[in-house]
N, C-alpha and C positions, 0 to 999 in steps of 0.2 A: 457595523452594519446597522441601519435604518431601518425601522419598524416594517415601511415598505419593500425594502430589500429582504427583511427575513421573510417576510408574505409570499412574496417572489418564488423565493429557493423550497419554503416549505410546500407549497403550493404544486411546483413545478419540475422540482427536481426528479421526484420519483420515477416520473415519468421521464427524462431529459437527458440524466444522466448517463454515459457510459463511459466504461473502461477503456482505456486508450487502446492496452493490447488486447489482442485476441481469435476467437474464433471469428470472422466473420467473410463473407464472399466478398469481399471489397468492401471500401467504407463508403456507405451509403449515409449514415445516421439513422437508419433501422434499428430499433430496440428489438432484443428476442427474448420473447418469455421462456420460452422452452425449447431451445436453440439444440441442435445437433450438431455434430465433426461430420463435415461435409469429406468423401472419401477422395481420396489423393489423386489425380488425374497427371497423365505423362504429359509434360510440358514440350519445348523442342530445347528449350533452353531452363536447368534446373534456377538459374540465376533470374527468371522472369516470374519461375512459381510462386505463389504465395496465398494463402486464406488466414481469416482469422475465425477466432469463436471467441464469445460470450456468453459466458451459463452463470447463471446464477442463480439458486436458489436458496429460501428457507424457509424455514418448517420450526413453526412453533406452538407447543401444545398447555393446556391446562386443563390438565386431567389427575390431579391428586400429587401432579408434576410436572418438571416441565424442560424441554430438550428445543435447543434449537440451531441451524447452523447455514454456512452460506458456502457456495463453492463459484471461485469467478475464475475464466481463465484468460491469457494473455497473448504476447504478441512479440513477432519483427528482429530481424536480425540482417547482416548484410558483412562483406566486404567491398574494396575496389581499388580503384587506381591508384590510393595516396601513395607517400613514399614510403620506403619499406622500412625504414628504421624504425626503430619502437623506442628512442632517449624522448625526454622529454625537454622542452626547450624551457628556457628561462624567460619570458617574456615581460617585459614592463609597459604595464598600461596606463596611456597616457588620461586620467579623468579627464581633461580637460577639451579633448577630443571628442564633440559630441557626435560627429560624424562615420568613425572609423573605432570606435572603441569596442563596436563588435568584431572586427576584426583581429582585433588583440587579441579577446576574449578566446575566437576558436582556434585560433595562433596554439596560444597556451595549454586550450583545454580539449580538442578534435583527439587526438590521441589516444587520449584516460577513456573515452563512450566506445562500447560495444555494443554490437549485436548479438544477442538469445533466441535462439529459436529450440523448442521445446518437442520432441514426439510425446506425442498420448497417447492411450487406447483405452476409447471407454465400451463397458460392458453393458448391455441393458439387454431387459424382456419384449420379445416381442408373440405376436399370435404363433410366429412359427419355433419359440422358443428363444433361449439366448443367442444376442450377436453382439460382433463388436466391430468397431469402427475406429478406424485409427486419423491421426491428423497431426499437423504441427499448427503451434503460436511460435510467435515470432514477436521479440518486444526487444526493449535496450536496458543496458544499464552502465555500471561506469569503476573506475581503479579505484581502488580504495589506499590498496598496499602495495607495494612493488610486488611481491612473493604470489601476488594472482588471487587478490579478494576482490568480490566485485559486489556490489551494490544493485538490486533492482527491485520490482514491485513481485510480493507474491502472489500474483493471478498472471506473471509471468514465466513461472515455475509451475502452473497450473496447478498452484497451492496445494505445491507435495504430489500432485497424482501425473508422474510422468514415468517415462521410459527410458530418454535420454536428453540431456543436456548439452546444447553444441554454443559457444563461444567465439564470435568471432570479430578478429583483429584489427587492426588497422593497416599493415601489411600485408592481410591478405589469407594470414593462419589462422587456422581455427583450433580449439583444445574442449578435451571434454569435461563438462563442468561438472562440481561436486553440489549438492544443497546442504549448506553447514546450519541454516535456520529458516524457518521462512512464520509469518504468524499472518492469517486471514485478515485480523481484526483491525490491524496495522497495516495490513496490504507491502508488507517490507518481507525480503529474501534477502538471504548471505550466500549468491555463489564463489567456489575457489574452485580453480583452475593449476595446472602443475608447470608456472612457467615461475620466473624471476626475471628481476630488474627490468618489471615494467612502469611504463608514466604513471603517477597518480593525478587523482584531483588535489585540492585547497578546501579543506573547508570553510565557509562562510558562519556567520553566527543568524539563523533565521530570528531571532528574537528582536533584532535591531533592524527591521526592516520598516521601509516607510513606504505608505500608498504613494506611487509614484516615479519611483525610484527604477532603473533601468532594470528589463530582465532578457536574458539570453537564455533559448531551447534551445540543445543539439539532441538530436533524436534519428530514428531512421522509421520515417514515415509511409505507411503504406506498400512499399515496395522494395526488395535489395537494393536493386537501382538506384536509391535515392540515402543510402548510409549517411550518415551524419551530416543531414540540413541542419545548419542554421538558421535560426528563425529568431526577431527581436523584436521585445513588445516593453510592456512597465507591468510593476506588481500593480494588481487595479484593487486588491481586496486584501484582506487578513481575517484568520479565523474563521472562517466559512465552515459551513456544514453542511453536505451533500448526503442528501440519503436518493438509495439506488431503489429500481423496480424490485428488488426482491427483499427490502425494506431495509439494507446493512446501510448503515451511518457512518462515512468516515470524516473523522474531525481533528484537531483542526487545518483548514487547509488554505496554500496558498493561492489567492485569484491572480491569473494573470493573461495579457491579449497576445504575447508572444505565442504564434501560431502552431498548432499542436492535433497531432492526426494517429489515425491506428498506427501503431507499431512505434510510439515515442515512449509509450510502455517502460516505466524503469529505467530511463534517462535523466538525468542531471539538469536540472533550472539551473546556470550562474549569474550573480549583480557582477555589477561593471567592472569587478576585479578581478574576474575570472573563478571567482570562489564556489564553489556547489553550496545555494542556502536549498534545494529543494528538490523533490524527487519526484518526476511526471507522473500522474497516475488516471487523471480522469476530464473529460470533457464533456459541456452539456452539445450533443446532439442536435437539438432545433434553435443553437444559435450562434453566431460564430465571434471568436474573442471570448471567449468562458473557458479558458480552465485551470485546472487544477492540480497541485504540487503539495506531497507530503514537507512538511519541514522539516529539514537537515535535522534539525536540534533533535525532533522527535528517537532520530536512528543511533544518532552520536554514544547515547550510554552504550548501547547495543552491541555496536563496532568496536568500541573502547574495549568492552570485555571480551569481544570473541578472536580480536587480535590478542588478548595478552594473553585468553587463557585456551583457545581455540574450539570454543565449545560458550555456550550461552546457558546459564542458571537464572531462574526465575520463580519469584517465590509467587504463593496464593492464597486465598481466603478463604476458600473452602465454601462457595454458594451455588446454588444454583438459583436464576432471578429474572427477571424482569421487568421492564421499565413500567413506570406507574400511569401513563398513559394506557398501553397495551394489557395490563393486568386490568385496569376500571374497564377497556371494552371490551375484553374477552368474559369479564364475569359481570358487568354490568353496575357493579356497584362506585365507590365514591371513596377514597383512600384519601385521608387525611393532611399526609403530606403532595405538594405541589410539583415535585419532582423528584429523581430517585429509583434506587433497585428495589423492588419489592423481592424478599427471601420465599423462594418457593421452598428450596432444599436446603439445608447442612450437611456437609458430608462430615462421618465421626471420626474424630481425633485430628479434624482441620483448624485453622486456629479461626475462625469460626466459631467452630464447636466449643475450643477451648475458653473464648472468650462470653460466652452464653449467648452470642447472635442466635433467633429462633425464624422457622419459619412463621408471617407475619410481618419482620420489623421491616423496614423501609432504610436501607444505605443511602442516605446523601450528602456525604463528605469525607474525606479522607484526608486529616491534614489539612482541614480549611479549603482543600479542593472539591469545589463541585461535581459529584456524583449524577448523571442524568440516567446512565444505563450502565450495562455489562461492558462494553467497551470502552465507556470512560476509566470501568475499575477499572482491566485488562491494562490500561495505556497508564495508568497513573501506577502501576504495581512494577515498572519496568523501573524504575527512579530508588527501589528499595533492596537491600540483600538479605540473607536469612538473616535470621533475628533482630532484625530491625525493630522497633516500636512503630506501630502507628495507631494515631488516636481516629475512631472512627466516629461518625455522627449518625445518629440514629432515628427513626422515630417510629415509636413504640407505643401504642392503645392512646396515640395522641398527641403524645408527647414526644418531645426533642430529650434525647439523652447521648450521651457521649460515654465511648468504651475503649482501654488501650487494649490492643491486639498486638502479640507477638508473630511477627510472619515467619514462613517457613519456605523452604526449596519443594516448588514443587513436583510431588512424585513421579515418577517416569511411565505408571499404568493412568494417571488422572487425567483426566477427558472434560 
């Protein structure tokens, strides 16, 4: 990206950005700052119903400490006419076909995408006391494993705050779905379902992709009626960084013009081979051909471990922190290093603590990986298992300094 393109996105995204799934009365490209679950009205046909919501907030403090967090929800589910088998086909795609090669594409891959639709019920204060208000998202996502793992965005699980979980097929059934992981920070969920020998995807390798290069959405956009559109565009971008109105940053991500609407939510991007390199999550609003796809690679460790071992370990650092930007403008002053977590907190007996990280130092690097915030650590901690070594980079009353840290699993009460 170009000097003028990060201008662009830095500029404009805040504003621009939203989540594919969710709460919302239709897609309008309306941002909500402080959005409500609009209450369920009788349809004539349950098959026509549909809203979304987007909430998103966060809340962050420096006051001798500092807490902060975001909550988005999502979107879109469906079945329909296809046929009712659920094998998956063998199909071979012809490269060479610049015409029809999307069709290969959903040939192979229509099967593997589902629809999520999610009930909530949130509680809030009002003059007359507590109420509460119930709703569904409605998003997508897609096979993982024959035995009913599925893959979607976690603002399509209403990141953890739901009721029930409904999946549904491509003949037409539906199952109820279990949340085996989901992480805000990532925007990534692990649903399983109690079926077998269903179609999977192909995985692609995101890391090998080219600006330019063909891409395939199958998603179910806006409506049940509309279950698995295909839609085909080219990657236009790589590495992008999208920060939302409620200031959460997710990175790095795929650009792409292949067309993309509420409720693709946690659907599968495939290149021309049919392969999943990416996973829908987000579109800019005021303008059309923008958006966005988590990369495959990103989820891969993830899946790898929660298929072998059914269950996802992840270790931590033990901070609480802040980006060096938002620390210089909440306290006004001038922080030495240029980018980076500033340490608000240590928590004790974290490796962290064990390593002498103090409130003060500045994290910017882990492993020669650039550190810019909390979610860069968060994303780069996923690649480590307990006891791992990692060398962190520091900077300290000025200085750059480097410390090995021994990571750990972490605890099941740590927040």
């Amino acid at each position: 990206m170009d000097d003028n393109e990060k201008n662009m996105f830095n500029e404009n995204s805040e504003k621009n950005a939203n989540y594919y799934g969710g709460y919302s009365s239709g897609y309008n490209g309306i941002n909500f700052v402080m959005p409500e679950l609009e209450q369920p009205k009788k349809k004539k046909s349950k098959r026509k119903a549909f809203f979304g919501y987007v909430a998103v907030a966060l809340v962050a403090a420096l006051i001798g400490g500092l807490s902060g967090g975001y909550l988005v929800t999502s979107r879109i589910n469906i079945p329909s006419n296809e046929p009712s088998a659920l094998t998956a086909q063998n199909v071979n795609i012809n490269l060479t076909d610049d015409v029809y090669f999307a069709v290969a594409v959903a040939e192979k891959a229509q099967k593997t995408v589902v629809g999520i639709t999610t009930e909530i019920v949130q509680q809030y204060n009002t003059f007359f006391g507590p109420q509460t208000q119930r709703g569904q998202s409605m998003g997508s996502g897609f096979i993982i494993d024959s035995n009913g793992y599925i893959v979607t965005n976690s603002h399509v699980i209403g990141d953890g705050k739901y009721e029930k979980i409904t999946v549904s097929l491509i003949d037409g059934s539906t199952e109820v779905g279990e949340v085996l992981w989901y992480d805000t920070t990532l925007d990534l969920a692990i649903v399983k379902i109690n079926r077998t020998g269903l179609p999977t995807v192909e995985f692609g390798d995101s890391d090998e992709l080219k600006v330019g290069e063909p891409a395939v959405a199958i998603g179910n956009p806006m409506t049940l009626d509309l279950e698995r559109t295909v839609t085909q565009g080219i990657i236009s971008g790589l590495n992008r960084s999208v920060a939302f109105e409620n200031g959460t940053v997710i990175e790095p991500l795929i650009q792409t013009d292949a067309s993309i609407n509420s409720g693709n939510s946690g659907g599968p991007l495939f290149n021309a081979k049919g392969q999943v390199i990416g996973i829908n999550t987000a579109k800019m609003s005021t303008a059309e051909g923008l958006g966005f796809s988590i990369p495959i690679n990103t989820a891969k460790p993830i899946v790898d471990q929660i298929l072998k071992d059914g269950k996802l370990s992840t270790v931590y650092v033990g901070v609480k922190g802040v980006d060096v930007e938002t620390y210089e403008t909440a306290l006004g002053i001038d922080v030495a290093a240029e980018y980076g977590v500033v340490i608000i907190e240590t928590t004790n007996n974290s490796p962290a603590a064990e390593a002498g990280l103090k409130p003060g130092d500045v994290i910017t690097a882990i492993d020669g990986d650039k550190i810019k915030s909390m979610s860069d650590l968060k994303r780069n901690l996923y690649e480590y298992k307990e006891n791992d070594n990692a060398e962190i980079t520091i900077m300290r009353n000025g200085q750059e300094q480097k410390v090995t840290m021994t990571l750990k699993n972490k605890p099941a009460d740590y927040q």
